[in-house]
C-alpha positions in Angstrom: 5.4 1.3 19.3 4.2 0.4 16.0 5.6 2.4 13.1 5.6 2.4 9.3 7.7 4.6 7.4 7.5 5.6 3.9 10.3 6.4 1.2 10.9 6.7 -2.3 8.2 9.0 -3.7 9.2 11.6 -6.3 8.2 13.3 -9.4 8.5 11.2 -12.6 6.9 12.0 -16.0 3.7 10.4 -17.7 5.0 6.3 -18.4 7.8 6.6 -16.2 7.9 4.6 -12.8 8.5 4.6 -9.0 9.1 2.0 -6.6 7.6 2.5 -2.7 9.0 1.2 0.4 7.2 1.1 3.8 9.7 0.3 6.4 8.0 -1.7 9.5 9.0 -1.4 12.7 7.5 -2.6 16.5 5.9 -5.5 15.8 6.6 -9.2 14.6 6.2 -8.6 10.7 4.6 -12.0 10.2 1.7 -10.7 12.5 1.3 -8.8 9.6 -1.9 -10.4 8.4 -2.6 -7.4 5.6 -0.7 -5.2 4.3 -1.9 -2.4 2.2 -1.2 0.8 0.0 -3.7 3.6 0.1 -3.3 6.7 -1.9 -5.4 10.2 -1.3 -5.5 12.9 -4.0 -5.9 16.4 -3.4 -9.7 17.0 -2.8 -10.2 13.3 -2.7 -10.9 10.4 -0.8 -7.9 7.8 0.7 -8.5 5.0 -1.6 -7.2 2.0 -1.6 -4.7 0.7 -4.2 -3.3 -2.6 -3.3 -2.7 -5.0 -0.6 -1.2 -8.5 0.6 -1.8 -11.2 2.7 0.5 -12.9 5.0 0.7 -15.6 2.2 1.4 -13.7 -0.6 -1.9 -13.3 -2.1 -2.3 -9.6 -3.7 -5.7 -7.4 -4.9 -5.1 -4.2 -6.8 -8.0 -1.7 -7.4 -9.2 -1.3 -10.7 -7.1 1.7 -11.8 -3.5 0.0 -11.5 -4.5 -3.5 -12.1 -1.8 -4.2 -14.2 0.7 -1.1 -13.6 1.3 -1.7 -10.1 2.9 -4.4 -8.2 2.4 -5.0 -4.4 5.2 -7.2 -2.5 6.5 -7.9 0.9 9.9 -8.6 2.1 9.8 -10.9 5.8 13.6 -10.7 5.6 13.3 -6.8 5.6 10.0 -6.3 7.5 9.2 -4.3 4.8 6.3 -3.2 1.9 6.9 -2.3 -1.7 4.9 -1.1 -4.8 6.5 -1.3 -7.6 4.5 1.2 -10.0 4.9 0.9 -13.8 3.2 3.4 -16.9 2.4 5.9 -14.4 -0.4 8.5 -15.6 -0.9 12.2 -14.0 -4.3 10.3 -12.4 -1.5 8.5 -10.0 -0.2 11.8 -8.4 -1.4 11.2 -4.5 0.2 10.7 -1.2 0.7 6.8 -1.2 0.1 5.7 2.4 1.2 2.2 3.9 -1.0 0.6 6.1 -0.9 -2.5 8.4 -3.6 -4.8 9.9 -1.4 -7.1 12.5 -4.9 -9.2 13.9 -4.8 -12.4 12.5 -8.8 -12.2 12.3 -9.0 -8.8 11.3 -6.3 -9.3 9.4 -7.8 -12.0 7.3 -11.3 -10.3 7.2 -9.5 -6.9 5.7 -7.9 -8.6 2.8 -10.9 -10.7 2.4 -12.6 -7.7 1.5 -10.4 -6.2 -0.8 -10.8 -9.2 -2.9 -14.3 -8.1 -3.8 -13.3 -5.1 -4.2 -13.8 -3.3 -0.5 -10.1 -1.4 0.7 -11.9 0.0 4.4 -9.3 2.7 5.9 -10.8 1.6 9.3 -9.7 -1.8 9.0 -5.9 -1.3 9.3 -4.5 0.0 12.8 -1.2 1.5 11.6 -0.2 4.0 8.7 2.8 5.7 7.8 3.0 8.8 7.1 2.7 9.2 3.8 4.5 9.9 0.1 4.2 12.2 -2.5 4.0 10.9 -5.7 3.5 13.4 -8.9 3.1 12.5 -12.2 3.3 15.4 -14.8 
């Protein structure tokens, strides 16, 4: 049973920070092909913010390019974002995500590098984190 658990959301003021872990569990980490973080808004759409390949290689979206830092610890088995200059725009749920098909995998990150984070292309989520800014 595959699962992803989230921690260290909070409430911080404008140009404060946060750091996000996603605990993985049930599966062989370095099947993890792409990792990612989503956030959703209230009234908005899940967006995605960042992910990482099973190589290290990282996309951000436009909006935290810059702030936000995505990183994965094999030791662990688990997903960070470190997340810098925060602005009230940030306050979301921040979801972890996992795509553990090597193909899929590949093909999911491959599209965030132009620019595409698809929700349907990662299998396994946690259960998400608030994050406010204020």
């Amino acid at each position: 049973h595959v699962q992803l658990v989230e921690s260290g959301g909070g409430s911080v003021q404008a140009g404060g920070s946060l750091t996000l872990s996603c605990a993985v569990s049930g599966l062989d980490y370095s099947d993890t092909y792409c990792m990612a973080w989503f956030r959703q808004a209230p009234g908005k759409e899940r967006e995605g913010v960042a992910d990482i390949d099973s190589v290290g290689s990282t996309t951000y979206a436009s909006p935290v390019q810059g702030r936000f830092t995505i990183s994965s610890d094999n030791t662990n088995d688990s997903l960070s974002l470190q997340m810098t200059s925060l602005k009230p725009e940030d306050t979301a749920i921040y979801y972890c995500a996992a795509n553990y098909g090597l193909k899929t995998g590949r093909a999911a990150c491959a599209r965030a590098r132009v620019g595409i984070f698809r929700i349907s292309d990662f299998s396994a989520w946690g259960q998400g984190t608030q994050v406010t800014v204020s």
